[in-house]
LOMITOR-638638 format. One line per field, with one value per residue (C-alpha): residue number from 0; chain; residue in one letter; x, y, z. Coordinates in Angstrom, 2 decimals. Example, Ala and Ser with C-alpha at 12.3 -4.5 7.8 and 13.67 -1.06 7.14 Angstrom:
% residues 2
n	[0|1]
chain	[A|A]
res	[a|s]
X	[12.30|13.67]
Y	[-4.50|-1.06]
Z	[7.80|7.14]
This chain:
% residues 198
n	[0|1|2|3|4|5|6|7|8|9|10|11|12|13|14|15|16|17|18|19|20|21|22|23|24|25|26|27|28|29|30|31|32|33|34|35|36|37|38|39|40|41|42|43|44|45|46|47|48|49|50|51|52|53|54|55|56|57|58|59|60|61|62|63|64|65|66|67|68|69|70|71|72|73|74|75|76|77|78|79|80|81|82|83|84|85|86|87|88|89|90|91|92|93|94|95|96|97|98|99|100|101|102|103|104|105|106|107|108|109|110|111|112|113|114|115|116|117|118|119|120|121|122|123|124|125|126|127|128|129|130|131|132|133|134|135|136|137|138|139|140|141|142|143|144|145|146|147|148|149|150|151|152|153|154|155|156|157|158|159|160|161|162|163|164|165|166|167|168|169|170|171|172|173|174|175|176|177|178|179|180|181|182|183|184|185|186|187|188|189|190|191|192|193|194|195|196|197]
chain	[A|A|A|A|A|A|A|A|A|A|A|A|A|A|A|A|A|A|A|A|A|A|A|A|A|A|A|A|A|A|A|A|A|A|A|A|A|A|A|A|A|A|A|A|A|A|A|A|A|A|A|A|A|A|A|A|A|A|A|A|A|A|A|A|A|A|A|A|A|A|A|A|A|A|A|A|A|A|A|A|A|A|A|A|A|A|A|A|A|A|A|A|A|A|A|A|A|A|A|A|A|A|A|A|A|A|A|A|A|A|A|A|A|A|A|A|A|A|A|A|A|A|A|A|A|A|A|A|A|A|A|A|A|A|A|A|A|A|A|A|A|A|A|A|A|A|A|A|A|A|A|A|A|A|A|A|A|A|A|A|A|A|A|A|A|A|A|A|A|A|A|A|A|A|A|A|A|A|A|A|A|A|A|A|A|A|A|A|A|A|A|A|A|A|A|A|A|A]
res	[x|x|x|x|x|x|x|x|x|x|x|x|x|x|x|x|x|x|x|x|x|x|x|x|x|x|x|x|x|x|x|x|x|x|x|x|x|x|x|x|x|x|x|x|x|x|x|x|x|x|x|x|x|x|x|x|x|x|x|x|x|x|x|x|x|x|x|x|x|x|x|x|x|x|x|x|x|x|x|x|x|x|x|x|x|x|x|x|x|x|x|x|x|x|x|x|x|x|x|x|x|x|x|x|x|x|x|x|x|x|x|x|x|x|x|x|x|x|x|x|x|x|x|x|x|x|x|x|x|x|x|x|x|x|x|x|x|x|x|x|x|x|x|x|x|x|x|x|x|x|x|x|x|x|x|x|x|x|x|x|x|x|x|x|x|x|x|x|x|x|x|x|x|x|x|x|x|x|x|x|x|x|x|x|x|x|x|x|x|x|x|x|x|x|x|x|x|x]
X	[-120.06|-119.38|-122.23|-123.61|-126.40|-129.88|-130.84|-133.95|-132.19|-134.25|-137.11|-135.66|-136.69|-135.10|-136.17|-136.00|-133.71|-134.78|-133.04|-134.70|-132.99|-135.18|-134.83|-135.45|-138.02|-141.07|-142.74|-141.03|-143.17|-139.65|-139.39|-138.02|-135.40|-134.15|-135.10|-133.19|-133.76|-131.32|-132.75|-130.81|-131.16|-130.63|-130.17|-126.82|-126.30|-126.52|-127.28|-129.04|-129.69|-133.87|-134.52|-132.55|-134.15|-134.13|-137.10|-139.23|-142.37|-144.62|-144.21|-140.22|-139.13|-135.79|-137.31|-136.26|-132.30|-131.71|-132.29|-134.22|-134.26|-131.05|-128.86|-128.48|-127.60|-124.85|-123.61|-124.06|-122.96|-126.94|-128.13|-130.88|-130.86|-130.89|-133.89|-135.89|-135.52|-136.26|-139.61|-142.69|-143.46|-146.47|-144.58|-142.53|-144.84|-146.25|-142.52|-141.50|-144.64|-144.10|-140.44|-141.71|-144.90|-141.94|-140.07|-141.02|-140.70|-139.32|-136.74|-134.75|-131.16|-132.88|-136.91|-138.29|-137.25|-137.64|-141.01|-142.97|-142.24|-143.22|-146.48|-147.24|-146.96|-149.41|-146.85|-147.62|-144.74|-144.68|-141.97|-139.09|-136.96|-134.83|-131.35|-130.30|-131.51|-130.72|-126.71|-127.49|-126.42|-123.51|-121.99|-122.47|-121.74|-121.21|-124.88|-125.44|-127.94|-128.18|-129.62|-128.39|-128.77|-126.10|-126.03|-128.13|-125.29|-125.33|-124.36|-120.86|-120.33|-122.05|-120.13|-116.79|-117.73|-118.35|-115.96|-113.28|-111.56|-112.24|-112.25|-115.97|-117.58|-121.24|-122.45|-125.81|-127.05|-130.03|-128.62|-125.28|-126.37|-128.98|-126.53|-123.82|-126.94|-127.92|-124.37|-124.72|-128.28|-126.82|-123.89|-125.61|-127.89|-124.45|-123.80|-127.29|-127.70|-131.00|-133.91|-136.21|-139.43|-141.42]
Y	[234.73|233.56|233.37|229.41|228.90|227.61|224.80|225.84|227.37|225.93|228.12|231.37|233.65|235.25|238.63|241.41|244.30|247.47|250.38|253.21|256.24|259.57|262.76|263.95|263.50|262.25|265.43|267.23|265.21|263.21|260.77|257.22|257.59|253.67|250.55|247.84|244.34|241.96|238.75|237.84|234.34|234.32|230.79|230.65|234.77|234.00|237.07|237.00|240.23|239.83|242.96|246.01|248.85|252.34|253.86|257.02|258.06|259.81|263.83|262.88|266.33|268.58|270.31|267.10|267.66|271.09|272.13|271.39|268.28|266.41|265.24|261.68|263.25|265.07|262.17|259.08|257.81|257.91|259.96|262.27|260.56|257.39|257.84|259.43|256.34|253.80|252.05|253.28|252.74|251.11|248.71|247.82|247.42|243.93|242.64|245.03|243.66|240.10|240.28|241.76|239.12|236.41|237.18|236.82|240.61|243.65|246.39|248.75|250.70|253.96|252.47|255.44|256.98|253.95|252.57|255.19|255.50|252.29|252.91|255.85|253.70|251.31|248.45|245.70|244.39|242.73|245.74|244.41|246.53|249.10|248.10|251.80|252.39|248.59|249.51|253.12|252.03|249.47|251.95|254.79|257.85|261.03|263.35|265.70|268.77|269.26|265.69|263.40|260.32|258.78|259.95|257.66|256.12|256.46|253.26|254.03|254.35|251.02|249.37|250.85|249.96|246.55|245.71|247.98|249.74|247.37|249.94|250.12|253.47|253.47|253.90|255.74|252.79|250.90|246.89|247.62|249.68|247.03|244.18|245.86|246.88|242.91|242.13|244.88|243.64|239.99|240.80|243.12|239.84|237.87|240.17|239.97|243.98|242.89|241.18|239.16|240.57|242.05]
Z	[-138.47|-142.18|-144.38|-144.34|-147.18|-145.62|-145.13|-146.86|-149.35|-152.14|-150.84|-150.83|-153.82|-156.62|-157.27|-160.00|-159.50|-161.83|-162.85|-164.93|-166.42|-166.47|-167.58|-164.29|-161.16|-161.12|-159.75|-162.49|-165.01|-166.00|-168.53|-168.28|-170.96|-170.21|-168.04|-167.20|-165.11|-163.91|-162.02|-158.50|-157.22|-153.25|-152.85|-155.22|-155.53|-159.21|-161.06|-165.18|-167.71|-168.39|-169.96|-171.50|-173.54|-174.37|-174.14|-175.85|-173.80|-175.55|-174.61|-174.98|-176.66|-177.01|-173.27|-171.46|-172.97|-171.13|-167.15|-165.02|-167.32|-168.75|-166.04|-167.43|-170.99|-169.63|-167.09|-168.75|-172.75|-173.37|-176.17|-177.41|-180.65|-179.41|-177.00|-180.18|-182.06|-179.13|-178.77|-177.21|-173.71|-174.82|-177.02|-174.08|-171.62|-171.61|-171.89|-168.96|-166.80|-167.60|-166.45|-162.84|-162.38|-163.02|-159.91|-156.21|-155.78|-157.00|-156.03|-156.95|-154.85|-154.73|-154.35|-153.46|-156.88|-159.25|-157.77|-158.08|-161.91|-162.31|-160.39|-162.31|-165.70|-163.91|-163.70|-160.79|-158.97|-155.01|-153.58|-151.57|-148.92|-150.52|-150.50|-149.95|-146.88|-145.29|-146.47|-144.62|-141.40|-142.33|-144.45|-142.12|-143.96|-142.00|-141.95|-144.63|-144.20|-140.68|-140.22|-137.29|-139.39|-141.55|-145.47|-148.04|-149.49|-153.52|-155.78|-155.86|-151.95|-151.14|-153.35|-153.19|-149.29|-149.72|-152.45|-152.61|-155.20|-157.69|-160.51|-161.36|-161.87|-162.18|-165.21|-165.25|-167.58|-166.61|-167.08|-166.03|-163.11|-162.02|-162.61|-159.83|-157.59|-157.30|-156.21|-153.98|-152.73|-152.42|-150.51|-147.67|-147.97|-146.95|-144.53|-142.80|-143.60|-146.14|-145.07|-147.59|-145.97|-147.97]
């Protein structure tokens, strides 16, 4: 059935989508190296940049450029020398926290990476489903590992899934990743693949 807008549509909510760069996992002690937050408004699907920065947290050092850290150095157009210049996670924060107290709720594709960084920085947020695992079953990926269910689709598969070969690559940067993960969130929304419930 096509997608028909509520009624109600006026009370749906818009929500903050986050992306974070790191220097690796959380249980590695990694570093958020970069955050980004995109606004996406369910009633319309209309999508706004609210917050872009680099970030340097404090024990930021050359040991978070080389394995097991890294990964986003070597992957992505970031820099070292641009992440020892950027503001302090302290500076950042009350901006960062105002941006996810002006939203109805919070997520991000991969929620059970980004959230918990957030947590452990002491950020509140209301969580909303992750979009990764409601696109797990519509994009059905074959298993990985030994495992029966389908594969956790990454960024790239959703999307090229949903949209095609439309010749975007993700980025590994925070805005433009977050602002291609809320047109992702909004059209498994279209499709009936995302629930609102928190």
């Amino acid at each position: 059935m096509p997608f028909q807008p509520s009624l109600f549509a006026d009370t749906l909510p818009s929500i903050a989508v986050v992306d974070i760069e790191t220097t690796g996992f959380l249980r590695q002690k990694g570093l958020i190296v970069e955050v980004g937050i995109a606004s996406l408004n369910f009633n319309n699907g209309e999508i706004r940049k609210e917050f872009n920065s680099l970030v340097r947290e404090q024990h930021f050092n050359e040991a978070h450029t080389r394995p097991p850290y890294g990964w986003i150095f070597e992957n992505s157009t970031l820099r070292v020398e641009e992440v020892e210049q950027a503001p302090s996670m302290e500076a950042l924060f009350d901006d960062i926290q105002r941006v996810l107290l002006s939203f109805n709720g919070v997520t991000a594709y991969n929620a059970a990476f980004d959230m918990p960084f957030l947590r452990a920085r002491s950020f509140e947020f209301t969580p909303y489903p992750c979009p990764m695992i409601a696109a797990t079953p519509l994009v059905n990926l074959p298993p990985v590992n030994g495992k029966s269910e389908p594969k956790w689709p990454t960024v790239q598969e959703t999307w090229d899934f949903l949209f095609g070969d439309t010749g975007y690559k993700e980025t590994h940067r925070a805005l433009d990743d977050a602002m291609h993960e809320a047109k992702i969130i909004y059209e498994l929304y279209r499709r009936g693949a995302y629930t609102l419930k928190k």
